[in-house]
SEFI-694160 format. One record per residue (C-alpha): residue in one letter; z, y, x; residue number from 0. Coordinates in Angstrom, 1 decimal, decimal comma. Example, Ala and Ser with C-alpha at 12.3 -4.5 7.8 and 13.67 -1.06 7.14 Angstrom:
BEGIN
(r 'A' (7,8 -4,5 12,3) 0) (r 'S' (7,1 -1,1 13,7) 1) 
! end
This chain:
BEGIN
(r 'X' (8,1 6,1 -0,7) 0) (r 'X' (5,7 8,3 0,1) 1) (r 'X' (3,8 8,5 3,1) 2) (r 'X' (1,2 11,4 4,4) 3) (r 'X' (-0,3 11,5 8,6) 4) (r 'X' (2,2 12,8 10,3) 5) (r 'X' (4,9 10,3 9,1) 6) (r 'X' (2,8 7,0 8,7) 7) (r 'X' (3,9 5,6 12,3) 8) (r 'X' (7,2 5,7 11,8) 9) (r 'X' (7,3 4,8 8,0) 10) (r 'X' (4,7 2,0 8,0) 11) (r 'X' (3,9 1,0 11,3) 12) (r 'X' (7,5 1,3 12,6) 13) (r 'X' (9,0 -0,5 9,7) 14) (r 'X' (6,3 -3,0 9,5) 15) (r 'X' (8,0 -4,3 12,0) 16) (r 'X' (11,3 -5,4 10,3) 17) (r 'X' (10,0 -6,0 6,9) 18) (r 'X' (6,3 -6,1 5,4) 19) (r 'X' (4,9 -2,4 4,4) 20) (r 'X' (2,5 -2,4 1,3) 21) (r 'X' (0,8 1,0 1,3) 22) (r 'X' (-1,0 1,8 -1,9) 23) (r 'X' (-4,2 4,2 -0,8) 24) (r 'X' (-4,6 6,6 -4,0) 25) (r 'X' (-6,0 9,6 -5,3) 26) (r 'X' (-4,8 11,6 -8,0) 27) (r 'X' (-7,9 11,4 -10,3) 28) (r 'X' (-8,0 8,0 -9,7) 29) (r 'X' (-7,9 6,2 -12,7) 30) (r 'X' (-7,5 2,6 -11,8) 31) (r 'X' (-4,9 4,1 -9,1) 32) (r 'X' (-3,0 5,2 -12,0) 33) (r 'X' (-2,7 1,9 -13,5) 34) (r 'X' (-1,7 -0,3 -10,6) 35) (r 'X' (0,9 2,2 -9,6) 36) (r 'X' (4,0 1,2 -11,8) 37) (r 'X' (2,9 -2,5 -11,2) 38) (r 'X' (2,8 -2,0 -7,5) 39) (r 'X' (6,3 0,2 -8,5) 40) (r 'X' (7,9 -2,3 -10,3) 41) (r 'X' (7,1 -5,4 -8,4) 42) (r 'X' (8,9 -3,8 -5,4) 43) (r 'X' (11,7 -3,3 -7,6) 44) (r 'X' (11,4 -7,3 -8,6) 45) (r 'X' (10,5 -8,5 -5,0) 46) (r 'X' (14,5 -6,5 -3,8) 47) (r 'X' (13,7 -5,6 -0,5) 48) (r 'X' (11,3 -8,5 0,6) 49) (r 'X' (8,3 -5,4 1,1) 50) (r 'X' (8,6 -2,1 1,0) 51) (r 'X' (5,9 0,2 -1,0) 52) (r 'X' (4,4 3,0 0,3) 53) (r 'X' (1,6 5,2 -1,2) 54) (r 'X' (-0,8 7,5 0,4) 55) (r 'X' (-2,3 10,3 -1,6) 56) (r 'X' (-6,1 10,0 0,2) 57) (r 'X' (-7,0 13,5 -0,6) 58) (r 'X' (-4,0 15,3 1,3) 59) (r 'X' (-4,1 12,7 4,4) 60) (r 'X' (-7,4 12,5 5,5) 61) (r 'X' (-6,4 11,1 9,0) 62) (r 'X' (-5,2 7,8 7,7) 63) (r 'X' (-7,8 7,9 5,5) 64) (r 'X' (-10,2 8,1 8,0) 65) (r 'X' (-8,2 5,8 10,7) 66) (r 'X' (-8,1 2,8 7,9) 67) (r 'X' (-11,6 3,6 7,2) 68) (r 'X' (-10,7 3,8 3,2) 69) (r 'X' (-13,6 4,1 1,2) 70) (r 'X' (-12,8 3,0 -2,4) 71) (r 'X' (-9,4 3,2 -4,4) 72) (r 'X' (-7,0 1,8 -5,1) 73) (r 'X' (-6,8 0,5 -1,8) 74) (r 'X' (-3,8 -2,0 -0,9) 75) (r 'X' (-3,1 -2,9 2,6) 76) (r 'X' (-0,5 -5,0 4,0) 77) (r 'X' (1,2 -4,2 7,3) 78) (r 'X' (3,3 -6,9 9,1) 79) (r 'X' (4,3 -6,1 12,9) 80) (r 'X' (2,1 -2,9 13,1) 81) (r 'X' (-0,9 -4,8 11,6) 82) (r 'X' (-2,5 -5,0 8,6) 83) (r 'X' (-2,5 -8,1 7,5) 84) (r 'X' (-4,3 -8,8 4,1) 85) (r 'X' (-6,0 -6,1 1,8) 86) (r 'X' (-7,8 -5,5 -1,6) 87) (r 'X' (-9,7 -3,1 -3,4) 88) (r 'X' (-10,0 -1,7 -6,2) 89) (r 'X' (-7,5 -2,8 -9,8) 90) (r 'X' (-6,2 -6,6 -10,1) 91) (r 'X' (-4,4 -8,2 -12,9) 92) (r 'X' (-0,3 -8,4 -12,1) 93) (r 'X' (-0,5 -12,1 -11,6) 94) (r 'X' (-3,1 -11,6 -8,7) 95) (r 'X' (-1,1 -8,8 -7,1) 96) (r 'X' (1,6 -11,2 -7,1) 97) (r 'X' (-0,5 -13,4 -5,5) 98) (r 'X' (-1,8 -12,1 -3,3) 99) (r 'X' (2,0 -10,8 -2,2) 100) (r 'X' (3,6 -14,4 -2,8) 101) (r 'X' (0,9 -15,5 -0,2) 102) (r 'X' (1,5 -12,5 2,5) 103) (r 'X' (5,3 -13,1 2,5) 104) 
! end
């Protein structure tokens, strides 16, 4: 899903709170961004409702941006009960995305 300033509360913060949020911090002429996408995608797919993925286009939501003070991309954060709870930066290899999910779950 995607996610932009005005509706991050409810669709991250809020939801965090039943289920883990994984929000993927991007930019469009993000390379790297472009590559872990469809992993990110596909392991939400695999993973059937045990996270949810959202993605936030940094360029167009500078308020979240700024809030989660982002500085590089891709930038994955993990939200449980409001909170972020575990984070990376920059492009892993699948097996240490699932990692670092396995571990966070």
């Amino acid at each position: 899903m995607d996610v932009n300033d005005s509706n991050f509360g409810g669709e991250v913060i809020h939801k965090s709170k039943q289920v883990p949020v994984l929000v993927d911090f991007w930019g469009a002429w993000c390379s790297p961004c472009l590559t872990i996408k469809p992993i990110l995608e596909e392991l939400e797919r695999e993973y059937d409702g045990k996270f949810i993925l959202a993605k936030l286009n940094v360029d167009e939501n500078p308020v979240i941006t700024k809030r989660y003070h982002i500085r590089g991309i891709p930038a994955v954060k993990l939200f449980k009960n409001g909170e972020v709870v575990d984070e990376f930066v920059g492009l892993l290899p699948e097996q240490a995305i699932i990692a670092f999910i396995d571990k966070n779950l």
